[in-house]
C-alpha positions as CSV (number, residue, x, y, z in Angstrom):
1,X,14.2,-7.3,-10.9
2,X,13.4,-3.9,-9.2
3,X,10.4,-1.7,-7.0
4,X,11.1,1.7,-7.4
5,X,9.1,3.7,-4.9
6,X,8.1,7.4,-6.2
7,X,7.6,10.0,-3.1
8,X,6.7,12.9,-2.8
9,X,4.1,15.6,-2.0
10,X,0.8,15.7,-3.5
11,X,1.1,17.3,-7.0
12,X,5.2,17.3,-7.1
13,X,5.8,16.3,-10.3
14,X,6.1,11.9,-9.4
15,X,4.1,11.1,-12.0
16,X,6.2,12.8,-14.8
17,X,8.9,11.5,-13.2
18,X,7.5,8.0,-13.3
19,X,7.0,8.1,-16.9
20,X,10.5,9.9,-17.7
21,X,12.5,6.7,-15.8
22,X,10.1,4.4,-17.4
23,X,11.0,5.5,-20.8
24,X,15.1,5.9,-19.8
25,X,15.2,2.0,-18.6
26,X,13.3,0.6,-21.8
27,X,15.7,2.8,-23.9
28,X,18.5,1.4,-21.6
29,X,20.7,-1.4,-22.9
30,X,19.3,-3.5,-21.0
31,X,15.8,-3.3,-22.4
32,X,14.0,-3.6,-19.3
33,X,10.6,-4.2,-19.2
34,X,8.9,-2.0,-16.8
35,X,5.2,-1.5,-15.6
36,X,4.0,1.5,-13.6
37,X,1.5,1.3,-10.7
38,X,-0.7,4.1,-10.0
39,X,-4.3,5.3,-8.3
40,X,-5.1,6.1,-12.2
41,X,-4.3,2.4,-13.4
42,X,-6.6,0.8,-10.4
43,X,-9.1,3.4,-11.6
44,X,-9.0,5.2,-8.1
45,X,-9.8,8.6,-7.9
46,X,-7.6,10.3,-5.9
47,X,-10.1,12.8,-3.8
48,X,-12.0,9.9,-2.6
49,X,-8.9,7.5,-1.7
50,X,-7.9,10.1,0.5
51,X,-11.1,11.7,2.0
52,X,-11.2,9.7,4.9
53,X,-8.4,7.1,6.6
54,X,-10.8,3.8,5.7
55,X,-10.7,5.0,2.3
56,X,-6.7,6.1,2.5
57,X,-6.4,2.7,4.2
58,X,-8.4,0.5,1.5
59,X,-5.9,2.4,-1.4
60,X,-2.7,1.4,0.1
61,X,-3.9,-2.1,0.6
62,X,-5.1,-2.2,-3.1
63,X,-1.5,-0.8,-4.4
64,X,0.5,-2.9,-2.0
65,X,-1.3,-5.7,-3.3
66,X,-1.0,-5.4,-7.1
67,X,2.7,-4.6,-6.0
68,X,2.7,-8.2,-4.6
69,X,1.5,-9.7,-7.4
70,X,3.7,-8.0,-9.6
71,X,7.0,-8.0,-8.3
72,X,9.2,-10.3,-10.1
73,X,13.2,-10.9,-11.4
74,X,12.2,-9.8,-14.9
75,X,10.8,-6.7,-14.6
76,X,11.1,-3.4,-12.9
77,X,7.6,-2.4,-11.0
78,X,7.9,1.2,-10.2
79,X,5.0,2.1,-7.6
80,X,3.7,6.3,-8.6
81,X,1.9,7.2,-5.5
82,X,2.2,9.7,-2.6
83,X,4.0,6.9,-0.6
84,X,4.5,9.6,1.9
85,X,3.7,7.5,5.2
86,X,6.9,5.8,6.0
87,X,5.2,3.0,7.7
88,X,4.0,1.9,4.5
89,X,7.1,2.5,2.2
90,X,8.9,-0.2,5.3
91,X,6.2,-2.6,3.7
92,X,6.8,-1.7,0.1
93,X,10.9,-2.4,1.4
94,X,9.4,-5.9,2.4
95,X,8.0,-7.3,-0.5
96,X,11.0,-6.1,-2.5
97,X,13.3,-8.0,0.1
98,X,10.7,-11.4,0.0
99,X,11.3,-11.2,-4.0
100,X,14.9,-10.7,-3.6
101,X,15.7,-7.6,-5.8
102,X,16.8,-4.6,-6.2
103,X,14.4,-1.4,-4.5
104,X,15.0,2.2,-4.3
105,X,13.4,5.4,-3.8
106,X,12.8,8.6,-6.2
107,X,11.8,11.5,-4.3
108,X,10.4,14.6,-5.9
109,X,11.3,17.6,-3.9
110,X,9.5,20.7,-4.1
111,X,8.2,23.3,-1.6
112,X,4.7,23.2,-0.5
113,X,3.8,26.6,-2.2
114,X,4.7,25.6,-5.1
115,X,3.0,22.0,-4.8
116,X,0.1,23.9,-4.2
117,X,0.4,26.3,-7.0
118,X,0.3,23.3,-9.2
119,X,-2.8,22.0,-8.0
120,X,-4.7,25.2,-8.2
121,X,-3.4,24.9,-11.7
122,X,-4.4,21.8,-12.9
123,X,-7.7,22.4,-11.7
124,X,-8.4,25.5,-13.7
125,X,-7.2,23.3,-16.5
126,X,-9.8,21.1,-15.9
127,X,-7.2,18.4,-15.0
128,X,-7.4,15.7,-12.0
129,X,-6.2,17.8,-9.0
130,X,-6.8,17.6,-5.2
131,X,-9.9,19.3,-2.9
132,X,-7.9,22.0,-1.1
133,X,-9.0,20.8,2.4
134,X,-7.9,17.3,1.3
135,X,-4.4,18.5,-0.1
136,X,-3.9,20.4,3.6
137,X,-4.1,17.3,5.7
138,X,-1.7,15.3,3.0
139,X,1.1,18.0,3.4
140,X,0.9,17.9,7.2
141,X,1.1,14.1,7.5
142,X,4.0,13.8,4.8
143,X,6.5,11.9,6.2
144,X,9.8,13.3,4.0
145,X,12.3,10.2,3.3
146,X,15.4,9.5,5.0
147,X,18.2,7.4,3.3
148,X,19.4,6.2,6.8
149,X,16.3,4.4,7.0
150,X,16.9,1.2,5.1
151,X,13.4,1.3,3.3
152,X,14.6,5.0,1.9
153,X,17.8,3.6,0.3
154,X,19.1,4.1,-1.8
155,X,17.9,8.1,-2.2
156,X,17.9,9.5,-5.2
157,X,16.3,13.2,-5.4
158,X,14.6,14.9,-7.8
159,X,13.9,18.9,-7.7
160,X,10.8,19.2,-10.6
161,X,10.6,22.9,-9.5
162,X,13.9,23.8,-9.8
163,X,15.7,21.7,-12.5
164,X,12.5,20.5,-14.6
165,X,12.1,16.2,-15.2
166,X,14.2,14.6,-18.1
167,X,15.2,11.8,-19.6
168,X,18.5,12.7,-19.3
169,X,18.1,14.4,-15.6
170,X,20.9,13.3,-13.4
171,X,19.0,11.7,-11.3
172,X,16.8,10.0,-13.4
173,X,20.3,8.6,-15.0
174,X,21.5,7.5,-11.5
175,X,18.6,5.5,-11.2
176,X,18.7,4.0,-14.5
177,X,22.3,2.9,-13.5
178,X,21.8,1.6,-10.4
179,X,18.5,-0.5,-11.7
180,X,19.9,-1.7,-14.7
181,X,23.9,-2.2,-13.8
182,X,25.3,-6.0,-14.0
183,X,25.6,-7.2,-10.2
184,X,28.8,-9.4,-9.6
185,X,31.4,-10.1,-7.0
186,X,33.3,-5.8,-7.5
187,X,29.6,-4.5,-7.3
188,X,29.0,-2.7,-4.1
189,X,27.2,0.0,-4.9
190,X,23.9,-2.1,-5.8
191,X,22.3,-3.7,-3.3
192,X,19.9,-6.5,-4.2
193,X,17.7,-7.5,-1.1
194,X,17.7,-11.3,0.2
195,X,14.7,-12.8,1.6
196,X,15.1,-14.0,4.9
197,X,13.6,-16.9,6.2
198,X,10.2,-15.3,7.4
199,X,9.7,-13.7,4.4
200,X,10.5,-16.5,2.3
201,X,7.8,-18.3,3.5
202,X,5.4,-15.1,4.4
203,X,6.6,-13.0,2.0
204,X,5.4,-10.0,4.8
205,X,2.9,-11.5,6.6
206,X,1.3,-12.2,2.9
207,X,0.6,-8.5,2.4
208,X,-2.5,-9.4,0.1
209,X,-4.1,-11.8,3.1
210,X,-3.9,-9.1,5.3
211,X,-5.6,-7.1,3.0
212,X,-8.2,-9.2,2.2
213,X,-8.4,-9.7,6.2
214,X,-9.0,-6.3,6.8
215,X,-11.8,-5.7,3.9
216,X,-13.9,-9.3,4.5
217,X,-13.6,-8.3,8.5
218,X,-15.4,-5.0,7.7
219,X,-18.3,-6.5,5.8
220,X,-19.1,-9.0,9.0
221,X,-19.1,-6.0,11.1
222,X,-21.2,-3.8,8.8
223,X,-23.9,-6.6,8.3
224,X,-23.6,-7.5,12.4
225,X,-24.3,-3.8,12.9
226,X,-27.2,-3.6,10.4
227,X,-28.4,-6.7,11.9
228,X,-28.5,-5.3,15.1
229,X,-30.2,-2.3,14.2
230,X,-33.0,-4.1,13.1
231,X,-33.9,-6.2,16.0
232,X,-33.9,-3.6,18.1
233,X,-31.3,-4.2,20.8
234,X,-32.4,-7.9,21.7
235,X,-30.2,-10.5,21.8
236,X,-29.6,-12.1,18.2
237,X,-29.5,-15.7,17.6
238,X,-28.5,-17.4,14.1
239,X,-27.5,-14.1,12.0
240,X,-26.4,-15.2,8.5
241,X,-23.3,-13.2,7.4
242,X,-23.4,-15.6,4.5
243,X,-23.9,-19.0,2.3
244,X,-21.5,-21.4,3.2
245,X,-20.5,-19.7,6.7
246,X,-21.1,-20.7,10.6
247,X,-24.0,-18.9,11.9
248,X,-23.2,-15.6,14.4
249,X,-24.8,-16.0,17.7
250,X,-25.0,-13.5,20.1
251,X,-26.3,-13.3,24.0
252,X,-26.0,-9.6,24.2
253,X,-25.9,-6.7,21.7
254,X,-22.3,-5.3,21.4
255,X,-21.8,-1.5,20.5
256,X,-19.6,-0.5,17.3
257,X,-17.1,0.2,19.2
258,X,-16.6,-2.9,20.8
259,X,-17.0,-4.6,17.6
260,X,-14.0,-2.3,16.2
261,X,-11.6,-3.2,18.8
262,X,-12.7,-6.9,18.8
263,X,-11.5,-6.6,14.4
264,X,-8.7,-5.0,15.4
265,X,-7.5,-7.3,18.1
266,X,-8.9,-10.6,15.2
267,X,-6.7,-8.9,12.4
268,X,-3.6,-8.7,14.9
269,X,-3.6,-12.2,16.0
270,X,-3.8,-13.5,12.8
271,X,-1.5,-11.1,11.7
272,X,0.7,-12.5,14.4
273,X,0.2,-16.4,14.0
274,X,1.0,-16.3,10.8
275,X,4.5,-15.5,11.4
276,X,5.2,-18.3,13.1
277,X,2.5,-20.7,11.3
278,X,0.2,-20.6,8.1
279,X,-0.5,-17.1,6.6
280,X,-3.8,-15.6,7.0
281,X,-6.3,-16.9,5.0
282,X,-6.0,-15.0,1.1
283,X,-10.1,-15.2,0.1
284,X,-12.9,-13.3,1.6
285,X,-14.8,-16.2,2.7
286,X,-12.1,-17.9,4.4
287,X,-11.5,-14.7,6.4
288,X,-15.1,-14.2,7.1
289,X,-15.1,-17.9,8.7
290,X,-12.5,-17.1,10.9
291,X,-13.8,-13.8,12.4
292,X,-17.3,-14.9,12.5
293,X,-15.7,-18.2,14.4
294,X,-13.7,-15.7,17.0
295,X,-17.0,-14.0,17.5
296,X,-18.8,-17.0,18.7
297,X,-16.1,-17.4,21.2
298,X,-15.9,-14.0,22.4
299,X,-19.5,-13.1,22.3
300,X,-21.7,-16.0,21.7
301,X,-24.1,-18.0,24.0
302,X,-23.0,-20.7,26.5
């Protein structure tokens, strides 16, 4: 029926306000029946997600794809992350416009020193809190939402600092409202998203393909490179990247960095195609077939 989208800065108070708009829409008339998506429930610990951006990369692709699978017209998904890049929360806005429903976003504002004092808080407590050097690079690359922007509407802002998280916050209340109020012909203040044709029948590109792309992509490179290593910078002929797939065969050795740009450039084109034909493939081993078969052709012997 509904994605929420939390945002805010790294310890700003989403996840109590995740919980508090949880509990308001069960104890709504409506009854809704809402599930919560977090690093915690994926059992992802949130220093190493975001060390590196592989690692920042590989948790947005798990989220977005238990969001995919979750989404639904009889429940209310509500996604409690950092969704601060706003690149990302644009694909979040997809899959809620594929599924045709409703999507907002709460953002928890609060000033970085006081984001800050929080963390240094919760880890004297003992509590899950973030590496300082790591909570430093999240605040600089938080991208603040904008309710122009279509995937940052509607807007509805929270100050945690300032007026504390209820229940019976007024915003938390507007949200409730807007998720849970009856749509008909005099309703045009809720906007329920309709799929268009591409995403009907892509649903965005098939967000958890792409995801499944990216990771299956990576473990042909790493065993390529590993392969590599071992023979010593002589050409390589009949490397197995696995039961069941085509055989890699190369006539030269190939740096990591010309591998990188040739998984980049693979994941693009299928990323591509697949807006104008089939979606890329959604296992591992069909994705490893098809990168190991684009190899061959850009780097095997004639």
């Amino acid at each position: 029926m509904a994605l929420v989208v939390i945002c805010g800065q790294p310890c700003s108070g989403k996840s109590k306000a995740a919980l508090c708009l949880a509990e308001a829409l069960k104890e709504s008339e409506s009854k809704q029946t809402v599930k919560i998506i977090d690093e915690t429930s994926l059992h992802l610990d949130r220093n190493q997600s975001y060390a590196n951006m592989p690692a920042e990369k590989n948790l947005r692709g798990v989220l977005r794809s238990e969001v995919d699978r979750s989404v639904s017209r009889d429940n209310i998904i509500i996604v409690d992350s950092l969704n601060s890049i706003k690149g990302y929360r644009y694909e979040l806005w997809c899959l809620a416009r594929a599924s045709g429903i409703r999507y907002c976003v709460v953002f928890c504002d609060v000033e970085e020193t006081h984001c800050r004092q929080w963390n240094v808080e919760r880890r004297e407590k003992g509590e899950a809190a973030y590496e300082d050097h790591i909570f430093d690079d999240l605040v600089r690359r938080f991208e603040r939402p904008d309710s122009r922007n279509r995937w940052d509407s509607p807007l509805f802002e929270i100050w945690p600092h300032r007026d504390g998280i209820e229940k019976s916050s007024a915003p938390v209340s507007d949200a409730v409202s807007y998720l849970t109020k009856n749509v008909d012909s005099k309703s045009r203040d809720v906007k329920v998203l309709q799929p268009t044709i591409a995403t009907q029948n892509v649903r965005f590109s098939e967000a958890n393909s792409l995801y499944e792309l990216d990771r299956a992509t990576q473990e042909v490179t790493n065993t390529l490179v590993e392969a590599q290593s071992q023979a010593l910078g002589g050409p390589l002929n009949g490397v197995s990247i696995g039961q069941g797939l085509p055989i890699l065969n190369l006539s030269r050795s190939v740096g990591l960095p010309e591998l990188r740009r040739l998984r980049r450039t693979f994941i693009k084109l299928t990323g591509q195609t697949s807006l104008s034909g089939p979606p890329p493939p959604s296992d591992a081993e069909s994705a490893k077939r098809m990168f190991v078969d684009y190899l061959n052709r850009e780097l095997g012997s004639h």
